[in-house]
Structure formats: structure tokens, C-alpha cells
N, C-alpha and C positions, 0 to 999 in steps of 0.2 A: 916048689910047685910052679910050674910055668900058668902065665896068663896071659890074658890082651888086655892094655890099658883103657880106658874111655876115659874124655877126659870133657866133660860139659862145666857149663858158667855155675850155676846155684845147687844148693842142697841137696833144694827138695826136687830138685829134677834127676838129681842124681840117683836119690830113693826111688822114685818111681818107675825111671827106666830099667833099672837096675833087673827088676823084677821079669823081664822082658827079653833079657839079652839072653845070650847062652851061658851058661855055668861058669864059663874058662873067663868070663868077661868081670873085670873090676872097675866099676864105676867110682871115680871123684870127681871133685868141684873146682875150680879155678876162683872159684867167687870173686868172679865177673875180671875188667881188665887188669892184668898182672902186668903188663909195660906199657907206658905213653909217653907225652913230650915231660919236661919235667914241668914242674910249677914256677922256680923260680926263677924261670928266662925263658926266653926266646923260644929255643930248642930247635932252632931253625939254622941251616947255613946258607945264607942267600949269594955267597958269593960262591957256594960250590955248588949250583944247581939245584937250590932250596934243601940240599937233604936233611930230613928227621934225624933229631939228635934223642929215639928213644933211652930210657931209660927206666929200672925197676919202680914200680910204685911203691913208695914208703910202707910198710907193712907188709908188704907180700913176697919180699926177700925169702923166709922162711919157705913160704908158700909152694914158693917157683921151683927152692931146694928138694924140698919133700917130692914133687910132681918129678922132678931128675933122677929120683931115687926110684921113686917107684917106674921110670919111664925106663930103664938099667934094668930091674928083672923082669919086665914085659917084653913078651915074645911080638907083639905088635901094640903101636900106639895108634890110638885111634879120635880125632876131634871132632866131637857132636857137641859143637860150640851153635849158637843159635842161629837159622836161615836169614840170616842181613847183613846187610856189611860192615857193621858191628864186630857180629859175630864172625863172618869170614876176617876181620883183621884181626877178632884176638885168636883164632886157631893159628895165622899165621906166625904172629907173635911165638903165641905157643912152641909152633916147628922150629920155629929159629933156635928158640933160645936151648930145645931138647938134642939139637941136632936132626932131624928129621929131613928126608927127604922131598923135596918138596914135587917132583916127580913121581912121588908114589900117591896111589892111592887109598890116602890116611882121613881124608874127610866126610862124614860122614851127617847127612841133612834127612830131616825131617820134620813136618808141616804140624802134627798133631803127636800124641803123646800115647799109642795107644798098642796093642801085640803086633795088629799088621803093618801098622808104622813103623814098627821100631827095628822089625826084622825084618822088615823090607830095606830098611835105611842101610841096616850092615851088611847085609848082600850086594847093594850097587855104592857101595864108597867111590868118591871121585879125588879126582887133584883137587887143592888149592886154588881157586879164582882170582889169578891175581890182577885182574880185570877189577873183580869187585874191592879185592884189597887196593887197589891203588883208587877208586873212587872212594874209599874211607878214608883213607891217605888226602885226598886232594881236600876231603871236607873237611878234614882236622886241622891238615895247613893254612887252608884259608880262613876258620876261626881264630885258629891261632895269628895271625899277621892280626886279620881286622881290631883283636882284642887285645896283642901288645904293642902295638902301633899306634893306633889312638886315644888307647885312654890315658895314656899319659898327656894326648891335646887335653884331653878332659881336665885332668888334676889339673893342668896348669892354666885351663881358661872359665873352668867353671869353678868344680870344688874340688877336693881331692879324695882319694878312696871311690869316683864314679868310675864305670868301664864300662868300654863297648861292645857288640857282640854283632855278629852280622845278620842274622836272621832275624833276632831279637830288635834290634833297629827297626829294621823292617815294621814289625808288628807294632812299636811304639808311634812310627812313622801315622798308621791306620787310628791308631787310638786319636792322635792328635790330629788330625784330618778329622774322624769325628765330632772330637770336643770343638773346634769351630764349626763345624757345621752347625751345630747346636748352638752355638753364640751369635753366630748373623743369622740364624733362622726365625723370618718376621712370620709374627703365628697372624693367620687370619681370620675375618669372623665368615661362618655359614649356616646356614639353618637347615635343620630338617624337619618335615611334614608329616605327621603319622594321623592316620585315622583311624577307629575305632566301628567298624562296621556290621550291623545286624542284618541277618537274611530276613526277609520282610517275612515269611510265613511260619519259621520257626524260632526265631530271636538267635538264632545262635550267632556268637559274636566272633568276627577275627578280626585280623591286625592288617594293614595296607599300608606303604608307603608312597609318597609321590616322587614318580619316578621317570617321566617325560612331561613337558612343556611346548607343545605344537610341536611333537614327533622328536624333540632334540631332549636328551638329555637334561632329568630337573637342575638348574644350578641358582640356588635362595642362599642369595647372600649377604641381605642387611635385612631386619626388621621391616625396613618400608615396603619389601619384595615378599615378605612374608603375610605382612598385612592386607595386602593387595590381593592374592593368591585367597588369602579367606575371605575379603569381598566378592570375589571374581566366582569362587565356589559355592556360591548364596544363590548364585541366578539358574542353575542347575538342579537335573535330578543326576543321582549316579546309576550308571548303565555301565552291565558286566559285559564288557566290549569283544573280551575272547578270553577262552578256557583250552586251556591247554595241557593236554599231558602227555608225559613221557618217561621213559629211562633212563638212566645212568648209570656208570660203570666205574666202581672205583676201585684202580687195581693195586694190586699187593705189591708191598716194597718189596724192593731188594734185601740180600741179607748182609750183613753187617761187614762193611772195612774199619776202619779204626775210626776212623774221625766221625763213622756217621755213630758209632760205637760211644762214641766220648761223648758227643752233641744229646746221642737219646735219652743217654744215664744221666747227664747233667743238669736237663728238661725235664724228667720224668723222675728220677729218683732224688734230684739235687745233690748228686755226686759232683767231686769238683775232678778235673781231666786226670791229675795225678791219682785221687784214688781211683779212678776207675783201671787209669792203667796198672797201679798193685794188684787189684784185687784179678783183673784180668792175668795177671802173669801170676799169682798163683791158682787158678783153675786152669790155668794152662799146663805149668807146672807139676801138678798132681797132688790130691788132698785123697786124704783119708775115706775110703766112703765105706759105709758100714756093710758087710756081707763080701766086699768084692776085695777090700785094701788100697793100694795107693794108686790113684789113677790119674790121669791128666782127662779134665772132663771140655773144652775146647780145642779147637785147632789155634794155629800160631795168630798171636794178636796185633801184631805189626804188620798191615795190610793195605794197599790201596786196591782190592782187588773185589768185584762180586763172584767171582766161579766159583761153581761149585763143582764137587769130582763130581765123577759117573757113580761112584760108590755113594757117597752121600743123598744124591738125588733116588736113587734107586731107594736105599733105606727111608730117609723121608716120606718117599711117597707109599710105601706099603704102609708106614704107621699112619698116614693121615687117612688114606682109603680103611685098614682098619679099626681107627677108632671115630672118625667122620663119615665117612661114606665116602664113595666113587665122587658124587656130584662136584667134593669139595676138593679134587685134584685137580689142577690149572697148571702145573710147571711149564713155559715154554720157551725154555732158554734164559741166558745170561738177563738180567735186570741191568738199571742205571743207564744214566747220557755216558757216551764213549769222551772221553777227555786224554787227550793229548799230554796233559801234563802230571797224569800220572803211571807210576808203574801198576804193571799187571804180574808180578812172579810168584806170587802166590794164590791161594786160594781165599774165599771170605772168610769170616771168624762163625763159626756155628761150633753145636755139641760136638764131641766126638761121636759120640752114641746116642743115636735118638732115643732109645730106648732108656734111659737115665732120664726118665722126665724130673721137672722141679719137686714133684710128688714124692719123689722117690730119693731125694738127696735133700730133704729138710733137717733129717737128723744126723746129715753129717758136714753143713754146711753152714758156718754162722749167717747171721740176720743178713750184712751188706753182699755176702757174697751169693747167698741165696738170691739176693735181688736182682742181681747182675747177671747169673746164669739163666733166671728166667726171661729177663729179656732176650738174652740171646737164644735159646732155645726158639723162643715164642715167634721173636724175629725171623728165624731159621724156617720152620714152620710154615707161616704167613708169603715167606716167597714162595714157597711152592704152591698155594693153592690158588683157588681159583676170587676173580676180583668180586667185591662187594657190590649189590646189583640192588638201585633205587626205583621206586616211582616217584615220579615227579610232577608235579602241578606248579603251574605258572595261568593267575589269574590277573587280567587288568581290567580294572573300573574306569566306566571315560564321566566326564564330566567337564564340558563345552572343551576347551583346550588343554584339558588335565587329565595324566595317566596316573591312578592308584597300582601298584600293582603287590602282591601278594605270592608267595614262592614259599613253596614247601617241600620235602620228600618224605619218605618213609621206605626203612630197610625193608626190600623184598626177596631178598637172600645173603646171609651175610659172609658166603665166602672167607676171607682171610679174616675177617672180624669177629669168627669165630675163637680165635686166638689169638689176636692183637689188635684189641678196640680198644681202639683210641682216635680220638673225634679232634681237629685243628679248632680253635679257635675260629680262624677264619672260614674251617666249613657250617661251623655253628650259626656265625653272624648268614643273619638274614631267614633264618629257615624257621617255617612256620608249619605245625601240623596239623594244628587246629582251623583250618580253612575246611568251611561246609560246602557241602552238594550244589555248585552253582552252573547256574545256565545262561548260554550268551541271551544279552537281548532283557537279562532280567535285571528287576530295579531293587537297589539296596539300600538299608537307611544307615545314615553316616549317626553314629552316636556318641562320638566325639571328636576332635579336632585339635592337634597338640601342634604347633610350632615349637621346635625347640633349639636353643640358640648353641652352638658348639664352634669350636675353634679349633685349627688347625693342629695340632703338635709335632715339635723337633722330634727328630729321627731318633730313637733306642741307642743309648749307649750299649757297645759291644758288654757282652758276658761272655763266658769261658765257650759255652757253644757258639754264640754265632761266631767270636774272634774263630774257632777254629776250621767254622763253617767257611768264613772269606778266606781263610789261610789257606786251605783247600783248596776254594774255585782258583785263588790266583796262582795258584801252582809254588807256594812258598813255604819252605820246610817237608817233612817228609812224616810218614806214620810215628817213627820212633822220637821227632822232634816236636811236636806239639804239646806238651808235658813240660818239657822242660823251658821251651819257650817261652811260655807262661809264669810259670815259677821262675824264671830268670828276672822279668821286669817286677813283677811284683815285690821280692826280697831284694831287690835294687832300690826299693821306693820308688821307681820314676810310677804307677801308678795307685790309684786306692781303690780300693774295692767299698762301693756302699748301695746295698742291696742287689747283692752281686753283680753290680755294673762296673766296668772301669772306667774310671776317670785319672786323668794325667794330672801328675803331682807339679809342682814348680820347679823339684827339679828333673822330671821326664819332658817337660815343655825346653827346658833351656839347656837337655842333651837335643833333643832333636833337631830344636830351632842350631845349635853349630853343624850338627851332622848333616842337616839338609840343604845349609848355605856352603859346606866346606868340602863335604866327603859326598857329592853329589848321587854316584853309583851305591856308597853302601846303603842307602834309604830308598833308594827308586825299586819300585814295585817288581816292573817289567823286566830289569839289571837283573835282581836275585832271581825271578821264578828262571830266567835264561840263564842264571848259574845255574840252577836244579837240573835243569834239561841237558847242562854241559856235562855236571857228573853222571847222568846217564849215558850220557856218550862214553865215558869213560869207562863206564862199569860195559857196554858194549864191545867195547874194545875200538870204537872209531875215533878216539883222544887221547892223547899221553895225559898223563897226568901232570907234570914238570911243565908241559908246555903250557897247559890254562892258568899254571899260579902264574909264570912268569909274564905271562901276558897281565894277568888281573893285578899283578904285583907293578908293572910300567904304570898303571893309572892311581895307584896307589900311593907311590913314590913320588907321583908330581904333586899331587891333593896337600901328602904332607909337608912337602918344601912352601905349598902357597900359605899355607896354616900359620905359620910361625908367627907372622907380623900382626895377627887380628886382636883386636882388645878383646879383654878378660870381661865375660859375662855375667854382670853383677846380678845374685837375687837379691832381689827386694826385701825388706824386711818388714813383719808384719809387726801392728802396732796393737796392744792389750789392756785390758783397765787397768792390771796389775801392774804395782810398783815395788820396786826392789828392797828387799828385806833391809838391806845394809846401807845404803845411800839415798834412797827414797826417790828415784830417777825409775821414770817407766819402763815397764819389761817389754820388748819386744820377741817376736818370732823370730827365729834364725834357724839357717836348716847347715848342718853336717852332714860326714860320711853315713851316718847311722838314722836320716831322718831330722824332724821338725824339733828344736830344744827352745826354753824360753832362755834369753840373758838380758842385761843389765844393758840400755840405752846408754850408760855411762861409758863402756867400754871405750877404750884400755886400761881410763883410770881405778873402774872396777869392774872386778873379771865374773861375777855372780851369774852361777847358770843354775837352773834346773829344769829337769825333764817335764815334757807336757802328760797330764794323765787325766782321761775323761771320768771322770765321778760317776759309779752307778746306785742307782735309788734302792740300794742296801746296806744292811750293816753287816760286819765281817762278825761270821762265828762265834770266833776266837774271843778279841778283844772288844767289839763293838764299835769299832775304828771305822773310819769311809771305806766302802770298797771302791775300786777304780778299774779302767780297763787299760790295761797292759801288751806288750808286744814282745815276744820271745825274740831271741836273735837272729830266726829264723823266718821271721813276719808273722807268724801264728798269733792267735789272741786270745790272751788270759784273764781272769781275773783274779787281783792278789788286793792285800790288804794296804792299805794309804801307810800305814807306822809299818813297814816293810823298813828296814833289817829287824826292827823289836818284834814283828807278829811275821810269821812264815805263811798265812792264809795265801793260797793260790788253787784254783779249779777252771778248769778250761771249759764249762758249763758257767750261764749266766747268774748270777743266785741275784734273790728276791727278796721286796719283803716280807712277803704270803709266810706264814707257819703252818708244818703239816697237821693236817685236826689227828689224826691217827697217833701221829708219836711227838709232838710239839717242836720238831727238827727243820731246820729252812730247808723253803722248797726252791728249786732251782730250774730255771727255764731249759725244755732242750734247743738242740740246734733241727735246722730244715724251715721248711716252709711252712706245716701244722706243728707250729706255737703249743706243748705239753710242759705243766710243772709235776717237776716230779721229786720224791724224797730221795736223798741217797743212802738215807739206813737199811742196807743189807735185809735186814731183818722186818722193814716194814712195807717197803715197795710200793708206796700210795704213791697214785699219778692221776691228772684233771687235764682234761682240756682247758684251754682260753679260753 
């Protein structure tokens, strides 16, 4: 029986399309890259014009076999490998290894997962992009040099088992830029002034702040300045000097690229970057939904793009007109500031089908991913319609040289906030709506008087959204490398995570501190985002590809000739109450390839180590042993029992010492932001807030 092969990256995309194509069409998986550089070398020939020394991926030897056989009784092969240049290099991979011509028209692209997708995608098959495949090409080689090239400086001037990465540098570069900022940041003292104010004829009370001083701007910054300010305000009446009102306009976001995708989930759901991007590539992908079967319910999630089709806007704005009304239609073009340094070739991330509300995909979509498609939906939604529209009041009280003033709004159409309310922090600060009916000219009684003393604070250590919000602005990394960025330094230990902030470990301080004195370009901000822009050139076809490594490879090969002679970068070692089981000499901190361990100050003469483990205020199930918190190989965090090999106790939920009233079974803290104990006996299901 003849057929046409397809031949896409994962499973479940395979299922889904599958359903889509023509009869004669046989979909399978590649499950993901089947050839790259190898692992244990180089895989580079720098003296014959850089070229890749691909080769099979360990395990997929079979894989690649079977795709040969079935690529042998297919009447056409066909690669619907994923729209990036990812996925354009492992299609090309792909051709080589099938023999495929690369001349013909075998590749086969599409944005969302859905019937007029799909058959639209196999009617206009194009060539091979080997524009794009060599801009994958150039970013593979240049990981690859940056990360077999110097981490061996690493092993041999810091510790051994660190490496480097070239974007990832980068990002580490930002953290530590941070953490000193926050080290030399002298906090300072200022005051603010709040009054408490009644309308003389009705008592009604609002809130004022002082907020000019003889027309300039209040600035109360020691006590004696505050004190003075409340004498000064004694010799006064207060007079509502002007009333003011008017509108405002608050318009609707844009719909979702990836990063703003990552940042919202991160903030709003406390997803961390990596799940969001699973859970997004399996709605992308295609899940089960009940009544209809296997669908892809988003467009492609690798995106720097706001567009949206003609198709999508058209569909959007019928459902919003019929289930809102006309009023609530506002679409007028593209959203977002135009930026330079990113690409546009696809479309934003939205439903495929507006029509698939959250409503309607609860019973076939678990809890997280449910969560994630309503944002995007909602998000999707929210651009098209029309902005949120305020009144607004701006009242100031004078009193001799002193401005009270008082600001408030109130929703008087809520346009996009019909479907995605959600209020800034910083639009919250300051806004009052309890301000009464007041007239210029009239006098108010001040009913109370607060000076309150406040201090500056150092700037927010990065978390997974804003690092990926700046990685963004600076044009560093790309949609599909944000994810991995992240999880690169993290399971490297250069940093820690503590309340979801990063902070730079000892030894991501004393990677940086060599790469920023040695390897000048791999850590300069402005260097990488003008590599990014270089493999766009390339992927345009205005750059060879051979020519930008050999160029970035000239400055590279000088760095490491000067490297050689620097002294070895001692860490410190930290110093502990604890004393050594076997020689009674104190333990100190010492850090390895694998993290922080305690050993023996005696060291050489005794070799005595053991692992560092945070004690938590419970007792293990099992045995009744310490529990402790633990770290998988992977960086994740567990907790297992202290007599670990004799008790196997391990759960990746916090446990406690609270017992459930219900079934007498420890309760166990979840994870997120709202703090819940809950049982884990199947059969009883008791949960409490904090």
C-alpha cells in the first residue's frame, strides 16, 4: 500500500495531526533531535573551516533506522518538524540522513495545529531554508566553542566540573551586576505626611497626602523637617484649593509572545519559565478534548511576535461583539513598542479556536493547564477590545505653603477588564475612592496628622520574570532559549533561589568575576544581543555563517592564549560551630563540582566530609527521624528522612508537624504563593488554609 511519510518532532503532535491529513498520509515522531555535535569532543574542525562533525544521538540509532524504512515504502517524505530554526535544522538533518532531495519541495510549516492549518500547510510545502539552517548551525557552533573552550580555564582556575555557556554568562553577568547593586546601595531616610481629613458639613473622612512644598515637589527627609511641617501646619486653616476631574484611558495589552507569556504565568500563576513552556507545548501539541478529540488548542509558542491573522481577528471580534456587545470591540491594529531586536515571523500565541472557551475545556484539561490556556485565551480576547475608561478626581488642599493632595478614580467602562482584570500594584498605590463632594474655596478639618518615617530600599533581586523581561529588552537569547537559560545556571549552582529571587552563589560570583576580567565579549551585554542580530542576518541570508564564527573565533583564540598565566581563583571557605566527628578540628564549608559540602579543617591529614542538610520542623512518618531538605541531581527540592539509606522517607511537598483531625495522617504544606496543608491520604482529602 503506497503512502506519504510525515515525519514531525513529538507524539502527541503526531496524533493529532494525523487526524487532519489525507488518508494516504502516515504520520511519526522523530522525538525531537536525531543527529548533533557529539558530546564527548569538540565536534568541530577549526582548521577546515569550522565544519560540524555531526553525528547520531546515542539512542536514536534505532530510531533514525526505522524512519529509513518507512522513508523506502513512502511514495513522498514529507518534514513538518517545528516553524524555528530548531526545527528547520532537524528536518534538514532529517533529508540528509534519508537521502532526500534537498531541492524539492518536502518541508512542510505551520503556526497552529488545527484542519485549516494543516491542509493548508501540505498544499504549499516549500524547500529547505538553508538560510535558517545555517543560523542554527552558527548558534550551535558558537555554544559549542564558548563551552569547550573555556571551561576547561574554569576546571583549571576555579573548580573542576564548572562550564561555560555563552548566553548563559551573559544572564549570570545581570544577576551579579544586581547583587552589588544591592551591596553598595546606601538606603536613606524620608518621611511621608498623611492626613486624615473630614468635610466640615458631613464628617465624611478621606485620605490626603502632602505633596508640594512652595509649588516644588514634597521632599521630608529627617524628622526635624517633619516636625517643622507640623508646626508650620498649626498656623493655618485647610482650603480646597482645586478640584479637578477627569478621564482616563487604559488600553488593552497586546496578546501574548512568549516571554510576555512566561513573565504573566510566572507573576500571576507562579509558574516557573520551564513549566510554562511544557505545558504550553502540549496545548500546542494537541490534548484530548471531549466531544471533538485530539486538537492543538494554541498557535506555535516560540514567538517574538504580537500579529495576529486576519482570520483570528475576524473570529475574535464576532465572539466578543456576540457575547459583550459592539461597545466592547476596540481592535486597531498590531499592539507593543516596535523593537529592533527582535524577530517578527510568526504570529502571537492565542486559542486556535475562540470558540473553545476555558468553559468549555475544564473537563478535559488538568488544573495547570487549564490555567495557562485561560490566560492566553483571556489575553487574546483583551487585545481586541476596546480600553478601560476611568473618572478621575485630583483634589488639593492648600494650607499657607503646603499642598494636601488626594487622587482617585473609579471604573466607568471597563472595556478589556471585562476579561482581564487585573490591577498593577503600582496602579493601586495612591488611589482613593472614598473622596467626598468637595468645592474649591471650602474649608476642611484635618483629623488627624501621621508623619511616617520610611527608608529607601535596594532594587528587587531578578526572579524568573523580570530576568526574562531584561533578557528581552536587551535583545539576549531568543523565544526558545529562555527556559533553558535559566535552568542552565540554576542546576550549575552559580545561583540560589530564595523566595523566588536569584541570588549568585560563590561560585557563580568567581565564574563571572574570571569571565568578565578574561573573556571580555563573552559577558558584555551589547557583544551578545549583536551576536543575536548577526544570526538574523544570517538567517536573512545577508551573512555566511563560517564567516561570523571565524571572525568571533579570532577574538576568542587571543582571550585564551592570555588566560593561561592568571592565578587559580581561590574560594573561601566558610567557617561552622561544628566539629569533626573523628579529630575534633572544626568543619568548615567547602564548595565542589556538585555544590556546598562540610569537611574536616584538618584536611589532608583527615579527609572527613559530609553533605550540608537544612533540618525541617518535622518528624519523618516512617521512622520518626529529622526530616531535612534535600536537593535531587537535578536542583529540585525534596524532602527525605535524616537515617536515609535505613529510612527511604522522601516527598517533594513540605511535611509538617500539624496532624490531620480527619484521619490522624501528617499534613503537608503545598507549594505556590497561598500557603494550604493538606492530607495525602487518597481517601481522606482534608485541606486548611494557613
Amino acid at each position: 500500500m503506497s503512502y506519504r511519510l510525515v515525519i514531525v518532532e513529538s507524539p502527541a503532535k503526531a496524533k493529532t495531526i494525523q487526524k487532519y491529513l489525507p488518508k494516504d498520509c502516515k504520520v511519526v515522531a522523530s522525538k525531537g533531535h536525531v543527529i548533533d555535535l557529539p558530546k564527548s569532543k569538540l565536534g568541530i574542525d577549526i582548521e577546515n573551516d569550522f565544519e560540524p562533525d555531526y553525528k547520531t544521538i546515542r539512542g536514536q540509532g534505532e530510531r533514525l533506522k526505522k524512519l529509513k524504512a518507512d522513508a523506502k515504502k513512502a511514495d513522498e517524505v514529507i518534514l513538518a518538524t517545528d516553524n524555528d530554526r530548531e526545527g528547520e535544522a532537524i528536518s534538514w538533518h532529517l533529508a540528509n540522513y534519508l537521502g532526500l532531495d534537498l531541492n524539492d519541495k518536502n518541508r512542510m510549516e505551520f503556526l497552529e495545529i488545527t484542519p485549516s492549518a494543516i491542509k493548508n500547510a501540505i498544499k504549499n510545502k516549500r524547500t529547505i531554508d538553508m538560510n535558517i539552517v545555517d543560523a542554527q548551525q552558527a548558534r550551535r557552533v558558537l555554544d559549542r566553542l564558548v563551552g569547550y573552550k573555556i571551561s576547561p580555564v574554569l576546571w583549571s582556575k576555579v573548580l573542576r566540573g564548572l562550564s561555560a555557556g555563552r548566553v548563559q554568562s551573559v544572564a549570570m553577568r545581570l544577576i551579579v551586576d544586581k547583587e552589588n547593586e544591592i551591596r553598595n546601595f546606601v538606603s536613606e531616610e524620608y518621611w511621608l505626611m498623611e492626613g486624615i481629613f473630614n468635610k466640615k458639613d458631613t464628617k465624611e473622612a478621606f485620605l490626603s497626602k502632602l505633596a508640594l512644598i512652595k509649588g516644588k515637589k514634597a521632599e521630608v527627609k529627617t524628622k526635624e523637617d517633619a516636625d517643622k511641617i507640623v508646626r508650620d501646619l498649626k498656623e493655618n486653616k485647610y482650603i480646597v484649593k482645586e478640584v479637578k476631574r477627569g478621564t482616563k484611558k487604559k488600553n488593552s495589552p497586546p496578546p501574548f509572545e512568549t516571554s510576555s507569556m512566561q513573565q504573566d504565568a510566572n507573576n500571576k500563576l507562579n509558574f516557573s519559565i520551564s513549566k510554562t513552556m511544557m505545558l504550553a507545548q502540549q496545548l500546542y501539541e494537541g490534548v484530548e478534548v471531549e466531544g471533538i478529540g485530539q486538537i492543538g488548542l494554541i498557535t506555535y509558542l516560540r514567538t517574538d511576535s504580537t500579529r495576529l491573522s486576519e482570520e483570528a481577528v475576524k473570529a475574535g471580534s464576532a465572539f466578543i461583539i456576540d457575547k459583550y456587545g459592539k461597545e466592547f470591540l476596540g481592535y486597531t491594529g498590531p499592539k507593543g513598542k516596535a523593537n529592533s531586536k527582535i524577530q517578527d515571523a510568526h504570529e502571537a500565541i492565542r486559542p486556535s479556536d475562540v470558540n473553545l472557551t476555558p468553559d468549555k475545556l475544564k473537563t478535559s484539561l488538568n488544573q495547570d493547564q487549564l490555567k495557562l490556556y485561560t490566560l492566553i485565551y483571556n489575553r487574546f480576547l483583551a487585545s481586541l477590545m476596546t480600553p478601560a475608561v476611568y473618572d478621575t478626581l485630583r483634589v488639593d488642599i492648600e494650607n499657607g505653603d503646603y499642598i494636601f493632595r488626594s487622587t482617585g478614580s473609579r471604573v466607568k467602562f471597563k472595556g478589556y477588564l471585562e476579561v482581564y482584570d487585573f490591577i498593577s500594584k503600582k496602579d493601586k498605590d495612591g488611589e482613593n475612592e472614598n473622596i467626598p463632594l468637595l468645592t474649591e474655596g471650602e474649608e476642611v478639618d484635618l483629623k488627624k496628622l501621621s508623619p511616617i518615617q520610611k527608608f529607601t530600599q535596594p532594587p528587587a533581586r531578578y526572579n524568573e520574570a523580570s530576568l526574562v523581561k531584561v533578557l528581552k529588552e536587551e535583545g539576549i537569547g531568543r523565544p526558545s532559549t529562555y527556559s533553558q537559560i535559566i535552568n542552565t545556571i540554576k542546576n550549575r549552582g552559580y545561583v540560589e533561589v530564595n523566595q523566588r529571587r536569584f541570588s549568585p552563589t560563590m561560585i557563580g560570583e568567581a565564574v563571572d568575576k574570571l569571565l568578565r576580567e578574561n573573556f571580555e565579549d563573552i559577558v558584555d551585554v551589547d557583544f551578545t544581543a549583536q551576536m543575536e542580530s548577526t544570526l538574523d542576518n544570517i538567517e536573512e541570508g545577508s551573512k555566511k555563517w563560517k564567516d561570523v564564527i571565524a571572525e568571533f573565533y579570532k577574538g576568542l583564540e587571543k582571550e585564551l592564549d592570555k588566560v593561561k598565566d592568571i592565578e587559580r581563583i581561590k574560594l573561601p571557605e566558610e567557617e561552622t560551630d561544628e566539629v569533626c566527628e573523628n579529630c575534633g578540628k572544626p568543619m568548615v564549608i567547602k564548595y565542589g563540582r556538585f555544590g556546598k559540602f562540610m569537611a574536616c579543617s584538618g584536611y589532608p591529614d583527615c579527609k572527613t566530609t559530609k553533605p550540608i542538610v537544612k533540618e525541617i520542623d518535622a518528624e519523618c512518618p516512617k521512622c520518626g527521624g529529622q526530616v531535612v531538605e534535600r536537593k535531587s541531581k537535578k536542583g529540585s527540592v525534596f524532602y527525605g528522612c535524616k537515617n536515609y539509606p535505613n529510612c527511604d522517607f522522601a516527598s517533594s511537598q513540605k511535611p509538617t508537624k500539624k496532624i490531620c483531625p480527619k484521619c490522624g495522617e501528617l499534613l503537608y504544606e503545598s507549594k505556590g504563593k497561598t500557603k494550604k496543608l493538606f492530607c495525602k491520604n487518597k481517601e481522606c482529602k482534608y485541606k486548611e488554609e494557613q
